[in-house]
N, C-alpha and C positions, 0 to 999 in steps of 0.2 A: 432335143436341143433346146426347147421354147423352155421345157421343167427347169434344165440346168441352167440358163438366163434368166430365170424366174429367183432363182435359188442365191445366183451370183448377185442382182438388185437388193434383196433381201438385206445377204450379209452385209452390204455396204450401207446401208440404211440403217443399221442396226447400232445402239450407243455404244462407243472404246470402253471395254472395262478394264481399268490399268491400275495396279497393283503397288505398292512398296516394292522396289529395288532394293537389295542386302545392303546394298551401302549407303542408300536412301537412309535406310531403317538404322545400320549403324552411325551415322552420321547426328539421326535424330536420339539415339540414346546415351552419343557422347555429347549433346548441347544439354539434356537430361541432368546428365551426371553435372557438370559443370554446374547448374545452375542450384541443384541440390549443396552440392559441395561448397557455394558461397552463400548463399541463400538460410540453409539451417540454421550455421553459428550467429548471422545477425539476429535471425527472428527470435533466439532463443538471450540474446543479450535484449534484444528490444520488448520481450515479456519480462525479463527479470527488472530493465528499469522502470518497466509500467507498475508492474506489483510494491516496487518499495517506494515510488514517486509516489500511487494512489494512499498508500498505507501512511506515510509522512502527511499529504494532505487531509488524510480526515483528523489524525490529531490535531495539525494545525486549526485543520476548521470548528474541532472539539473546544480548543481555549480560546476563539475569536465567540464561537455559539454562550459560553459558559459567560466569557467576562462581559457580554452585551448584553446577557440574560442579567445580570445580577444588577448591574446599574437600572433597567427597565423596570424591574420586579420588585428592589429593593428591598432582596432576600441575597442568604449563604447560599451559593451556589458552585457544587464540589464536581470534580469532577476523580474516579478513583480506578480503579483498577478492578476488575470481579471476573471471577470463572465460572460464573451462572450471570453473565450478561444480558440474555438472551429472555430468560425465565421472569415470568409477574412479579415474582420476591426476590429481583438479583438486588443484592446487598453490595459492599466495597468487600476485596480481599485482602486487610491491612498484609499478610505475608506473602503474596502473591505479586505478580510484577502483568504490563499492560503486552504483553504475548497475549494471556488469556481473553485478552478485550476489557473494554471498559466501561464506565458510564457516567452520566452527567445526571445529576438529580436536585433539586430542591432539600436544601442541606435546613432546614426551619432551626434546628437548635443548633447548629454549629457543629454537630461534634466528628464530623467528616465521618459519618457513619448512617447509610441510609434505612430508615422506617419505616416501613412498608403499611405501617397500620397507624402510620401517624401523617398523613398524607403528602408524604415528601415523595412527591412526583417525578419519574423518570421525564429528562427530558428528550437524552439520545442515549443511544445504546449501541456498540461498538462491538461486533462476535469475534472470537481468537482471530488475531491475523495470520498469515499462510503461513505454513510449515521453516519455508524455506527462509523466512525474514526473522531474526533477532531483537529484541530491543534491551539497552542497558540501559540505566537512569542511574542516577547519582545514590550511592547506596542506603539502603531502605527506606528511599522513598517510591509511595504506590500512589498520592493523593495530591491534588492542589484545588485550595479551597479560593473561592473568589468572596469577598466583604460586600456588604448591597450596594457601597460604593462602586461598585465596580473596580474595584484594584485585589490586589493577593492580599490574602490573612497572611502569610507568612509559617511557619511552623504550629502548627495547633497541637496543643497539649503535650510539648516535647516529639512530636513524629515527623521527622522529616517532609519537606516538601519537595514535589518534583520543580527538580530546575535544567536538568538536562536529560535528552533523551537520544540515546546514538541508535539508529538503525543500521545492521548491515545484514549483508546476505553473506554465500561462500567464497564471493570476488574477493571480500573485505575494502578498504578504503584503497581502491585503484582508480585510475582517471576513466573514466567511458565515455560514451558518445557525447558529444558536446564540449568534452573541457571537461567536464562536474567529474565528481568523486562516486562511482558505483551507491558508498556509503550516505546518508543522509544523517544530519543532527540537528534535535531541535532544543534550543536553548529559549528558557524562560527568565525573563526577568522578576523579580520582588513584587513587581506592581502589576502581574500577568502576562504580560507582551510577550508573545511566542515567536522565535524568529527562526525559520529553517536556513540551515549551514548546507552548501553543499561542494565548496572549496577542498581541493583533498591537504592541500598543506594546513589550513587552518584546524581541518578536522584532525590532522593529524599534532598538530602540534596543542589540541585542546584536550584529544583524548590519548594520543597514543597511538590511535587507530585502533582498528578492529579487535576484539577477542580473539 
């Protein structure tokens, strides 16, 4: 009798170990799903605006760096489009468009064409932007040259200059979070002034909208 009182102290002294109930556990794998089921499509709209937001802001920051550079230095200061961005000899891609990425260099002779062995200096350099982001620019133009003035050359040697740049992804120009337009546009003026659009009636009624 004293072993089985010994026995019966024991177990009651001993920690509840207590389990998940089925409906515990279903309960928790439909708050689960629910939250899956609201949770993915935002996250997945709120990386697609972070990728075209960031990708509109380095160009912008590209012709704010370029036309500060050129009034400081008082030098041509270009900024072009290249598919070897990245590389010690990236050069401009005059048939190439700014998907491949771009660069900003020390333009010494003007001819929106970088030298590599004439010390015209990469200042930024820009690698392909992501798969899933587009850019159009006003047709065949890849380059805009900034005067040591700090203002735009304008058209050099007959080659168009860039004056608009539409980005979109596969949303196309639809309204997203905030009001704004999925789509971004960055519009340049004659004298450099880079100004991003992100209005979807404006964008639509300057381009069209999307591709």
């Amino acid at each position: 009798m004293a072993g089985a009182g010994l026995s019966y102290i024991l177990l009651m002294n001993m920690p509840q170990i207590r389990g998940f109930t089925i409906y515990e556990l279903l309960i928790t794998l439909l708050i689960i799903g629910v939250v899956l089921t609201l949770g993915i499509p935002n996250l997945s709209a709120f990386t697609q605006n972070s990728r075209i937001s960031s990708t509109v802001n380095d160009l912008h920051s590209s012709f704010m760096l370029a036309r500060s550079e050129a009034a400081r230095s008082k030098a041509n200061i270009t900024i072009c489009a290249s598919d070897n961005s990245m590389a010690a000899d990236a050069d401009c891609d005059a048939s190439g468009n700014m998907d491949d990425g771009w660069i900003i260099f020390v333009d010494l002779d003007g001819d929106i064409q970088r030298d590599a062995g004439n010390n015209e200096n990469v200042l930024r350099r820009h690698p392909p932007i992501p798969d899933a982001i587009n850019i159009t620019t006003n047709p065949g133009a890849s380059y805009f040259s900034f005067a040591p003035s700090g203002l735009g050359r304008g058209d050099v040697d007959g080659n168009a200059t860039l004056r608009t740049l539409l980005l979109c992804d596969d949303r196309g120009n639809v309204t997203a979070a905030g009001g704004w337009s999925a789509a971004r546009y960055l519009v340049v003026t004659p004298i450099g002034r880079a100004t991003v659009i992100r209005d979807v009636d404006l964008i639509n009624t300057a381009t069209g909208g999307c591709p």
